[in-house]
C-alpha positions in Angstrom: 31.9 293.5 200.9 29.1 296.4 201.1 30.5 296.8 204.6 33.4 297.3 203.3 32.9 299.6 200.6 31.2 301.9 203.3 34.2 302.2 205.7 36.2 302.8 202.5 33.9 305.6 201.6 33.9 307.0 205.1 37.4 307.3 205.0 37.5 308.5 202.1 35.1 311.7 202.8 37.1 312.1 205.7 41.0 312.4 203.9 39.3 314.8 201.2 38.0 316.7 203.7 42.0 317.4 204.6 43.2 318.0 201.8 43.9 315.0 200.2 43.5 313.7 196.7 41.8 310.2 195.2 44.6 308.9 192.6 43.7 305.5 192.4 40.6 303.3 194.2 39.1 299.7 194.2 36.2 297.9 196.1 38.7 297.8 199.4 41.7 300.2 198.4 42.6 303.9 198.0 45.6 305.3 197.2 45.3 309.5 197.5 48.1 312.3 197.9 48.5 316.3 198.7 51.1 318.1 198.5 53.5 318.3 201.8 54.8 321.0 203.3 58.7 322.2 203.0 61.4 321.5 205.3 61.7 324.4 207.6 65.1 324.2 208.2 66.4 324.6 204.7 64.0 327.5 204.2 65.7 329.5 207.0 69.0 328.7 206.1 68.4 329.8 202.4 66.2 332.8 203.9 69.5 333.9 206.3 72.0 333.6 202.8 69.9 335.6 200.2 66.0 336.3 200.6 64.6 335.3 196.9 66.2 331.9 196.7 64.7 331.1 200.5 61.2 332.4 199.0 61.4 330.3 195.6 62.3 327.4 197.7 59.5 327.9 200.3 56.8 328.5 197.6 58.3 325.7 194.8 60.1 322.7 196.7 56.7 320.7 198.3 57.1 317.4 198.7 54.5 315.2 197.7 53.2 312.8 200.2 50.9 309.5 199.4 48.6 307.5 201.1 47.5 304.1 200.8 44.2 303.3 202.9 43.0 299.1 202.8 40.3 297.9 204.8 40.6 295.0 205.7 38.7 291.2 205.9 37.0 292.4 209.3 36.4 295.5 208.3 40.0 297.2 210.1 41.2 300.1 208.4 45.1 300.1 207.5 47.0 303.5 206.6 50.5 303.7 204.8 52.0 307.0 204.2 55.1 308.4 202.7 57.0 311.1 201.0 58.4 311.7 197.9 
């Protein structure tokens, strides 16, 4: 289990290091998120149609993304991520 812990902790340092946040952890779990970045596509379109609403969009409409990190029984480290 210490074993464990330690990959857990590694991979921990490692996602905070990029920019991601610890919501919820146990012994052999993680779960972190950071906000995304916006879909470049709608930005440009609302940028070519009027300047201030493609800004406000830009700046305000981030997506969150989350991420689940387990280690597993032999020590294997799983990753689930996603976007909300």
């Amino acid at each position: 289990m210490e074993a464990r812990r330690a990959i857990l902790t590694r991979e921990i340092h490692f996602s905070t290091a990029n920019g991601w946040q610890v919501i919820t952890q146990t012994d052999t779990t993680v779960t972190m998120t950071r906000k995304g970045q916006p879909d470049g596509c709608i930005t440009l379109i609302l940028l070519f149609i009027a300047i201030l609403p493609g800004l406000l969009y830009y700046l305000l409409a981030r997506p969150t993304e989350t991420m689940v990190v387990t280690i597993g029984e032999y020590g294997e480290v799983f990753r689930t991520q996603g976007k909300s």
